[in-house]
N, C-alpha and C positions, 0 to 999 in steps of 0.2 A: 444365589439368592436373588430374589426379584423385589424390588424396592417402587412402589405406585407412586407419581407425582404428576399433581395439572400440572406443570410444565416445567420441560427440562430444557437450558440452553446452554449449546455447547460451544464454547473459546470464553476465557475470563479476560478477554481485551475491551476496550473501549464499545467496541460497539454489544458485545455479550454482557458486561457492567451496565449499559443506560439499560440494554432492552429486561433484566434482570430487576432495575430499581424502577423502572416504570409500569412493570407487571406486578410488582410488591404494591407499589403507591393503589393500585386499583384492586386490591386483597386478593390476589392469585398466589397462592403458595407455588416458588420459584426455585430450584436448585443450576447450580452454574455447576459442568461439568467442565474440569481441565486436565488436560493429558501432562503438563507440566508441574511442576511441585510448586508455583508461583502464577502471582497473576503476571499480565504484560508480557508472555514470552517472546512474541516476535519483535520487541524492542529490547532484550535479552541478548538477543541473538543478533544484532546488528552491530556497527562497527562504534567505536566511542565519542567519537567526534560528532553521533547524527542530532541532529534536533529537530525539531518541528518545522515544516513549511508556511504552516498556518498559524497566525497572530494568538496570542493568550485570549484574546477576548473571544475566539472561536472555538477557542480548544478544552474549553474543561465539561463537563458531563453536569446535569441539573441538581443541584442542591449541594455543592462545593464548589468555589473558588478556587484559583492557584495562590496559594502564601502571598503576602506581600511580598516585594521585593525580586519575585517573578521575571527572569525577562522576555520580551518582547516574542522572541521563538523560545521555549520551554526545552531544554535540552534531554535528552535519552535516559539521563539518571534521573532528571526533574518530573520526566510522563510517570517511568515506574514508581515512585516513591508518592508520586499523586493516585497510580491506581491501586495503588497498595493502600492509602490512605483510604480510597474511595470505599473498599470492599467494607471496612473497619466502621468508617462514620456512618454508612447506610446500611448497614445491616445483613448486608446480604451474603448467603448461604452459597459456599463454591467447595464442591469437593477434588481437590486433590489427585492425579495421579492416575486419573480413569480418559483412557485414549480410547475413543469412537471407533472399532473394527467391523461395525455392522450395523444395519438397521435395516427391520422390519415390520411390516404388519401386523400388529397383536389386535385381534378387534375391532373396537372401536378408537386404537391409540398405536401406542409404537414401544415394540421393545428395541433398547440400543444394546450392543455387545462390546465387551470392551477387550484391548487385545490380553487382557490374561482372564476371563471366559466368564466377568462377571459381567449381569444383568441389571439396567433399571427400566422401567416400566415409565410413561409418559403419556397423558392425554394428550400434550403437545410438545414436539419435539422443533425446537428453535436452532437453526445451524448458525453460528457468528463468528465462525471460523478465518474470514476473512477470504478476500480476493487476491490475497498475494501471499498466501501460505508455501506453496512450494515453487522455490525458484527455478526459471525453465531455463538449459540453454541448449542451444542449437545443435545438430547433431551433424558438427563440422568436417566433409571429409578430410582424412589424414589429421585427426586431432590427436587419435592415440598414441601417434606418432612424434607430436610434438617435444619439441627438448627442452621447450619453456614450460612457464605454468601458465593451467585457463582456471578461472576463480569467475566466481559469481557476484554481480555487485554484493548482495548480501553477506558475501562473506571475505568485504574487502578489507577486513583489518584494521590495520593502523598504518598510517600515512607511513611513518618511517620505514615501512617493511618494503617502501616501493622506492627508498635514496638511490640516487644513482644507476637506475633500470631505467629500460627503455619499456614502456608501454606503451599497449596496446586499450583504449577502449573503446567496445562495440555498442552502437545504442547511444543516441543522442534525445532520449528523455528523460524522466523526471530520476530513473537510479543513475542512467549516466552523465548527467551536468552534477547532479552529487555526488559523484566518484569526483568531477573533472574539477569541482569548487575544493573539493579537498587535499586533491593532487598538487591545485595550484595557487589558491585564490587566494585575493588580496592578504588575507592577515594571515599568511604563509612566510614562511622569509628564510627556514633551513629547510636539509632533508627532505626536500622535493626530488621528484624522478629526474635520469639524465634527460629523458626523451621523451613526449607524451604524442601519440596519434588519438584522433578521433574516427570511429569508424562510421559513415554516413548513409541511412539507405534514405531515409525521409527528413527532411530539415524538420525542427520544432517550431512551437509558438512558446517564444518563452517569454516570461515575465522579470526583473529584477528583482532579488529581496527586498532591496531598499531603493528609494530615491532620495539621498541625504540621508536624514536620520526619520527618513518617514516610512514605514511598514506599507509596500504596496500591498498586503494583503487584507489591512484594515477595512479598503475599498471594496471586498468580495460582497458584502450583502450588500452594496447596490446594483453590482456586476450581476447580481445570482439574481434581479427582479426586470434585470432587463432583455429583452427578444434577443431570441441567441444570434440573430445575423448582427445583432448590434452590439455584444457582448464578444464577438469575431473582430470585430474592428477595431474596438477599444484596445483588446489585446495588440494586434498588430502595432495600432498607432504607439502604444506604450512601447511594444518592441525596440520601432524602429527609431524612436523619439528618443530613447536612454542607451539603449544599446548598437542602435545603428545598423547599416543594413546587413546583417551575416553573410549575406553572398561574396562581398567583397574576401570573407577566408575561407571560402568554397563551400559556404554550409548550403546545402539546396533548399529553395525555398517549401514553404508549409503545405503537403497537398490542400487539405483544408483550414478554417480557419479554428483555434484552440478550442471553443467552448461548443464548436459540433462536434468536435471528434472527443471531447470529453461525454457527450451527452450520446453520440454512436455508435463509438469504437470504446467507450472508458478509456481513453489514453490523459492520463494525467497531466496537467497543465506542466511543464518543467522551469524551474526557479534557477535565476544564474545569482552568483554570489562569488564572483570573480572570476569563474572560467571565462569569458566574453575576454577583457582585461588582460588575461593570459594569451588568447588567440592573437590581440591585436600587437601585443607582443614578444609574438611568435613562436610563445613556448608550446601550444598546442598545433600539431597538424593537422589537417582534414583529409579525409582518403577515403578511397571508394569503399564502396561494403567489403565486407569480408567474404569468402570464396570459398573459403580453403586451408590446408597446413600442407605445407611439404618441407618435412624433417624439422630446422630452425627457422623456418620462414615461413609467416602468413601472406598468404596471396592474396589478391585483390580480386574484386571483379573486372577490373581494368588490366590486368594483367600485371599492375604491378606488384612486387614485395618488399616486407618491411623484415626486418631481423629483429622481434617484441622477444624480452625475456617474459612479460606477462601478458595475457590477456585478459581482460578483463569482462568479461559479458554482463551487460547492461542490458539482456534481452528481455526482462518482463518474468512474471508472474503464474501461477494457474492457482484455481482454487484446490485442486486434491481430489475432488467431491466425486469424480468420475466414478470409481471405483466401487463407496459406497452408494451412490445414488443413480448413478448411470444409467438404469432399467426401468425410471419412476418417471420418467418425461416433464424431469422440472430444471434440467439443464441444457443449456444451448449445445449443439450437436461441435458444434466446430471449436469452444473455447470454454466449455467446463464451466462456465459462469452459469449461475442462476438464472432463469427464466423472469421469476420477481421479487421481490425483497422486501422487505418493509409490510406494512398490513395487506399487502398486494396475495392475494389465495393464490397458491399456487398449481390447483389443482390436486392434490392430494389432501385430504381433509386431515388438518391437525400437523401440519408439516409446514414448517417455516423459514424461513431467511431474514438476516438483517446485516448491513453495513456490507455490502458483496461489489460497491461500484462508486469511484471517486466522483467526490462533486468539488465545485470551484469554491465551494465555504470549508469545508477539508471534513476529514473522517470523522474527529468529535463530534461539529457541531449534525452530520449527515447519521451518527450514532443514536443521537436525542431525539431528532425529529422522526426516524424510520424504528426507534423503539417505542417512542408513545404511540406510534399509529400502530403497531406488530401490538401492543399491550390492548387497544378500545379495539381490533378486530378478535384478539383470542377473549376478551371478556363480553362480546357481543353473542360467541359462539356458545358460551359458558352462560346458559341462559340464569339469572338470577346470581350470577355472581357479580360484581362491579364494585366503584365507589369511585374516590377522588385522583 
């Protein structure tokens, strides 16, 4: 059966929830498709320890608050049980259990196919599937060979499952200082690994959680309104002012500075919250990239090797989208990412994106702003439909 709707958007996460309640607020009738039986999945699926990088005051979606009593980073049970809350208080319409296998051309719209062969029909079809839907890793030679285990940040577990092991983690940004804050960091004190490596091809720009009991993230919406060469520098000086110069434990320095290669490359700013602290008490190593596996041992690009009963790949993200969208020339050739997102046309009339690329104010608050503008260009398009 084929089901008509002005507009259908697909992932019920944070950025699929604003851009869903901000197309309702200007009277577009809205259905949210989800391939999972819940909203929130890919904080579902993440390990139990995770929480937010970015401050409460940037992270809730427009017309809810977080509870009182809240804290400061909003913790992985606290996002879900808010966007669960969120679908409930705003009204909005998600159906359940329909995974995206297809889309095409019907007309003047889009029919999507789901993978068990049903139909919906869409004047406009919103993808908010996210930028880090399927996790990538490397395609290491000699990995299948390996005696150890290779795991994906995303499916790092529970801290205890790694006592006593010698790891391995590759990737030193924003998933692998999150592996290394939880491997090791200050409010750790049992059940930590015997041995932790960091594997290093590019140094980061990282920033502290805290400085005392002060939320460096608080700071972003003045960081977000300043010239990105000046927004480079801030970062560094914070760097090396709280945490000190990372060369000193072999970390290589930043090819560029944090908020161009966020606003270039999309590479997300990376948060320490005790791995630092750990290095300079040498519970973490630093070692060259990784190469390679032969049999129980990762090689280096240096020639050296390590004896890791785990490895850990902290290597990033891909959107998915290749497969479905790949032939519609609205995805970058080399990285699957979106061409544009937010009210930005993409070239395809009635076809959309939102939340596809990190900003230094974090995904919530980049969810609200890139859904009101995705909602006044489909009601622009929708002549005589609008409101408030």
């Amino acid at each position: 059966m084929t089901a008509a709707e002005p507009v259908i958007v697909i992932g019920a996460g944070a950025s699929g929830l604003a851009a869903a309640d901000a197309l309702s607020r200007r009277g577009l009738p809205v259905v949210v498709l989800e391939k999972e039986a819940h909203v929130a999945g890919p904080w579902r699926h993440r390990h139990q320890r995770l929480s937010l990088n970015t401050h409460r005051a940037f992270s809730s979606l427009p017309g809810l608050p977080y509870p009182p009593g809240t804290p400061a980073f909003p913790s992985r049970e606290q996002v879900i049980a808010y966007l669960e809350r969120y679908v409930g208080e705003r009204g909005l319409t998600v159906e359940f259990g329909f995974e995206v296998a297809g889309i095409e051309r019907d007309g003047t719209g889009w029919t999507l196919r789901s993978t068990d062969r049903r139909q919906r029909h869409a004047g406009h079809a919103v993808f908010a599937t996210g930028h880090d839907k399927v996790p990538w890793t490397p395609d290491w030679p000699g990995a299948a060979g390996f005696s150890g285990r290779i795991v994906h940040a995303a499916d790092f577990g529970r801290r205890e499952d790694y006592a006593g092991r010698r790891v391995l983690v590759v990737g030193a940004g924003n998933s692998g200082f999150d592996v290394l804050n939880h491997l090791s960091g200050r409010h750790l004190s049992d059940g930590t690994a015997e041995k932790i490596w960091l594997s290093v091809r590019q140094g980061p720009s990282l920033l502290p959680k805290r400085i005392g009991h002060v939320a460096v993230h608080r700071f972003a919406g003045f960081m977000d309104i300043l010239p990105t060469a000046v927004t480079d520098l801030a970062i560094a000086a914070t760097q090396r002012a709280v945490l000190g110069d990372l060369r000193r434990f072999g970390v290589p320095k930043a090819p560029r500075g944090g908020a161009t290669r966020l606003r270039d490359e999309q590479i997300a700013i990376p948060v320490d919250d005790g791995a630092v602290a750990a290095m300079r008490a040498g519970k973490i190593g630093i070692v060259a990239p990784l190469a390679r596996f032969d049999g129980d041992r990762a090689i280096l690009a240096d020639g050296g090797a390590l004896d890791a009963d785990v490895v850990i790949a902290a290597t990033g993200y891909r959107t998915g989208l290749e497969t479905l969208l790949g032939g519609l020339g609205v995805l970058d050739e080399a990285t699957g990412r979106p061409l544009a997102s937010g009210g930005q046309p993409t070239g395809q009339k009635g076809l959309w994106f939102t939340g596809m690329k990190p900003t230094i104010m974090g995904h919530f608050h980049s969810a609200t702003v890139e859904g009101r503008a995705l909602a006044a260009a489909i009601a622009a398009e929708n002549k005589g439909v609008g409101g408030t």
